[in-house]
Steps between C-alpha positions, in 0.01 A plus 500: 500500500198274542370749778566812263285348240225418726481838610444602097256243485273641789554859409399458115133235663410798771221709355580833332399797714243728396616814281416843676200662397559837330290806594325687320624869421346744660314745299604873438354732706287784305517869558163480658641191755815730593495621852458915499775731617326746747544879374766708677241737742464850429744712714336659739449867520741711739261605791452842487669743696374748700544878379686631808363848656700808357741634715444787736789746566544564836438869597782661625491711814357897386389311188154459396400167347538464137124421332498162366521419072160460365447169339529557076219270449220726662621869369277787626388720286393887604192591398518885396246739751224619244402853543182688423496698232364850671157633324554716218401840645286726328704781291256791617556662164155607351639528114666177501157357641316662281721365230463120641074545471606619150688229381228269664205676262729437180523173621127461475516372846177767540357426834834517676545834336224630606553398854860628475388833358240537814747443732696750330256756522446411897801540568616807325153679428674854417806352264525649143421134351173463738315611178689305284410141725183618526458482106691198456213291753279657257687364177483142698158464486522655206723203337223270666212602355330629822417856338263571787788494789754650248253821476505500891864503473579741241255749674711482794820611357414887488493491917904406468584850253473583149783325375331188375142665504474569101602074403231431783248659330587378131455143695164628657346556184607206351350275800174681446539423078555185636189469696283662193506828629628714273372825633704488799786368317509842314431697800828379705697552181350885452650521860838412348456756243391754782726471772791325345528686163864495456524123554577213297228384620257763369633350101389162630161646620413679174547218280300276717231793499469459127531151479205403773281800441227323365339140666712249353335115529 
């Protein structure tokens, strides 16, 4: 008993040990603190495979070899053979080109009448209508003005026939009333009166007699 007590006794005098320090809590960690999940990598791309070479049938023995297919991305196109166009030959009909130098007058296109009427004449100097292209080169200097060359002209169309010979003369003596002389004017139209009497242009010459037989200024 007296042991038990004694025991009591020293256990209540021994110093108290010291009481266990707490620690502090450790702090939450931010989103900025957080360790980062590496991204998943990007799948790699399948390498790419090789187009293989198109297949060749074999030839068979007596066969030839079949060509091989074109590829669709280059097409060939054929590019159509152009062809002249042959010259446009010349008809060789003298009243279809005397009609042509014709239509060319009316056109007032007057110096390639002219020239088409000359050529006319060169080539078919004893045709019906020689006379008739003669007076017509006349009539184009005429239309121009030039009364001079048209009196050249118009005297020439007597050496192709009488057919256009009485109009040539009406148009002589108006190129000389043109140039102020009116006494040849009414001589070439007494010629139509003379040798063409039965003409219309023998009317046209008589009226033109009494209208210009005086000096008009």
């Amino acid at each position: 008993m007296l042991a038990e007590a004694r025991a009591r006794v020293d256990a209540l005098a021994a110093p108290a040990p010291p009481a266990p320090v707490a620690k502090p809590p450790a702090p939450p960690m931010s989103a900025l603190e957080r360790p980062r999940v590496p991204a998943a990598p990007a799948p790699a791309a399948p390498p790419a495979t090789a187009t293989p070479p198109p297949l060749v049938p074999q030839s068979l023995p007596g066969v030839p070899p079949a060509a091989p297919p074109m590829s669709a991305a280059a097409p060939t196109t054929a590019t159509p053979a152009t062809t002249p166009s042959p010259p446009t030959p010349r008809t060789g009909n003298p009243e279809q080109e005397y009609n042509a130098a014709l239509t060319t007058f009316r056109s007032r296109e007057h110096g390639q009448a002219v020239l088409d009427f000359i050529d006319f004449i060169a080539k078919y100097p004893k045709h019906t209508l020689a006379g008739n292209a003669q007076y017509w080169i006349g009539e184009a200097y005429w239309a121009q003005r030039d009364y001079r060359q048209a009196l050249v002209e118009f005297e020439k169309v007597s050496e192709h026939g009488p057919a256009k010979a009485p109009d040539a003369l009406i148009k002589i003596g108006l190129c000389h009333l043109r140039l102020r002389d009116v006494s040849r004017a009414q001589q070439a139209w007494q010629r139509v009166l003379r040798d063409y009497p039965k003409s219309e242009a023998a009317i046209l010459a008589q009226s033109l007699m009494r209208t210009h037989s005086v000096v008009r200024q």
